[in-house]
N, C-alpha and C positions, 0 to 999 in steps of 0.2 A: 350477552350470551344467548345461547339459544332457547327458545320458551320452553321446552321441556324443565329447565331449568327452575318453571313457578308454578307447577301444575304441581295438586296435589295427588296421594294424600302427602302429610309431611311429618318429619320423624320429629321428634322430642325438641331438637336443636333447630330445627326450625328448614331443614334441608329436607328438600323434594326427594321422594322417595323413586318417584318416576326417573327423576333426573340421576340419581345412583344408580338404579337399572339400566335406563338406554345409556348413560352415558361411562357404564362400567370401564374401565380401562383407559381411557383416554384422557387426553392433557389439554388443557387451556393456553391458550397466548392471548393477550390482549395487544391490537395492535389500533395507529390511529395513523388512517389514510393519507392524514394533512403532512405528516410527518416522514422524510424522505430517508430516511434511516429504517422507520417500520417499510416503505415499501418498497427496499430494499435487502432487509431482512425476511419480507417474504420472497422475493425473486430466487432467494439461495435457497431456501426450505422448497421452493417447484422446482429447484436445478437438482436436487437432491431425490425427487418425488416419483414413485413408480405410479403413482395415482395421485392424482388433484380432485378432491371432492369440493360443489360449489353448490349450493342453495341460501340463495336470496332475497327479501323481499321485492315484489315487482318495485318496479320503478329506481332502487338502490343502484347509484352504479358499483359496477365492476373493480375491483381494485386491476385484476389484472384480466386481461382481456384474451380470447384465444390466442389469439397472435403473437403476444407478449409470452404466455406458454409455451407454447409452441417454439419461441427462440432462447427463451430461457432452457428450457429441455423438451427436443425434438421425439425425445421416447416416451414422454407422459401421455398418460392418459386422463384428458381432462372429461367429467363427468358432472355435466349438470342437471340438477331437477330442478323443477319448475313447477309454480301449479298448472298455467291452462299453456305451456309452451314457450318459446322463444318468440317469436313473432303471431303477427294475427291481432284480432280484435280484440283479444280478453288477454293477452299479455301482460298487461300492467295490472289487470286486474287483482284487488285482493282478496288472498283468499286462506279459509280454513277450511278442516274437516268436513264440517258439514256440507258448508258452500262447496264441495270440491262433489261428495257424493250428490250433491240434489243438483248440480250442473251436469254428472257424467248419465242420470237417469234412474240408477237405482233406489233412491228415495220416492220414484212415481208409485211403487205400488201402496205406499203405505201413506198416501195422501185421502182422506175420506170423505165426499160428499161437501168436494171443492176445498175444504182446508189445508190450511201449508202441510208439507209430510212434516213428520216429526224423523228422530234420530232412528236410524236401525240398529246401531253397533257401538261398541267401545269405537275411539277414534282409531282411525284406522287405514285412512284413502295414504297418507307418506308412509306408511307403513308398505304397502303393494308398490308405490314409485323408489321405493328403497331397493325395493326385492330385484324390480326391473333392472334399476340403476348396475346392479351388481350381476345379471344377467349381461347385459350390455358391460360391463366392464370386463365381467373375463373374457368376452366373444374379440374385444377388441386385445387384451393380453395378449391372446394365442394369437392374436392377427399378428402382435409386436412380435411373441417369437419366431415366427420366419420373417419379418421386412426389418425389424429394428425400429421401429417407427410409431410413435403413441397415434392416437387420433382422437376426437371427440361423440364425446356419448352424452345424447339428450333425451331426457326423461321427462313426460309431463304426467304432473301427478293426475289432473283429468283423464286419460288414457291410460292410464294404470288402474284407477278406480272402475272405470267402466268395464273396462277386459276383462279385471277379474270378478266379476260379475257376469259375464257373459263366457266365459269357459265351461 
């Protein structure tokens, strides 16, 4: 599952409190790629889908691929985030919180007399590629309702982090 899932703090029972928070509402499937039943049973859960949300680590592949979207159900909205993009140099690159803000630049001011910067903020850089994400997904909704027609929405958390710093 997703690391929210091991951050703390954590409650009595031993469950992440972050992960009760961000993950309020929401259900689990445990699926395994090798197995053509699960990726199958995802194909029907995207034909069913007004929105497909996808963030994964670089390098992981894809279970299903735009295209495979796309044919499964022509009206989804696939939306992915990314840290530093889909392609380019730092694509596979991995990456967290901090590594995302002291790449997009706002950790330079708080670097002193050449030492590494240290943290600014509570975690925070998918937090802003979140926001985006969902920016870019309604922008693309309303597109669906006059064509009928999903598209794809790509989010990099690098660009997110630095914009909203520079707003």
């Amino acid at each position: 599952g997703v690391d929210a899932r091991r951050i703390g703090p954590f409650a009595p029972d031993g469950r992440s409190m972050t992960w009760a928070a961000h993950g309020a509402g929401k259900r689990s499937l445990v699926l395994d790629p090798e197995r053509s039943a699960h990726r199958e049973l995802l194909r029907d859960l995207v034909a069913r889908a007004d929105f497909v949300l996808e963030s994964r680590a670089p390098g992981e592949p894809a279970w299903l691929g735009p295209e495979v979207i796309e044919a499964a159900n022509p009206a989804a909205i696939h939306v992915r985030i990314t840290p530093f993009g889909l392609t380019g140099p730092r694509a596979a690159d991995p990456a967290t919180d901090l590594t995302l803000w002291a790449a997009g630049g706002p950790l330079l001011p708080t670097a002193v007399d050449g030492d590494p910067p240290v943290r600014m903020s509570v975690p925070q850089a998918w937090a802003h590629a979140a926001a985006d994400a969902v920016g870019g997904a309604l922008v693309a909704h309303f597109a669906r309702l006059e064509t009928g027609r999903g598209q794809g929405v790509e989010v990099s958390a690098l660009r997110s982090a630095t914009q909203c710093t520079l707003s």
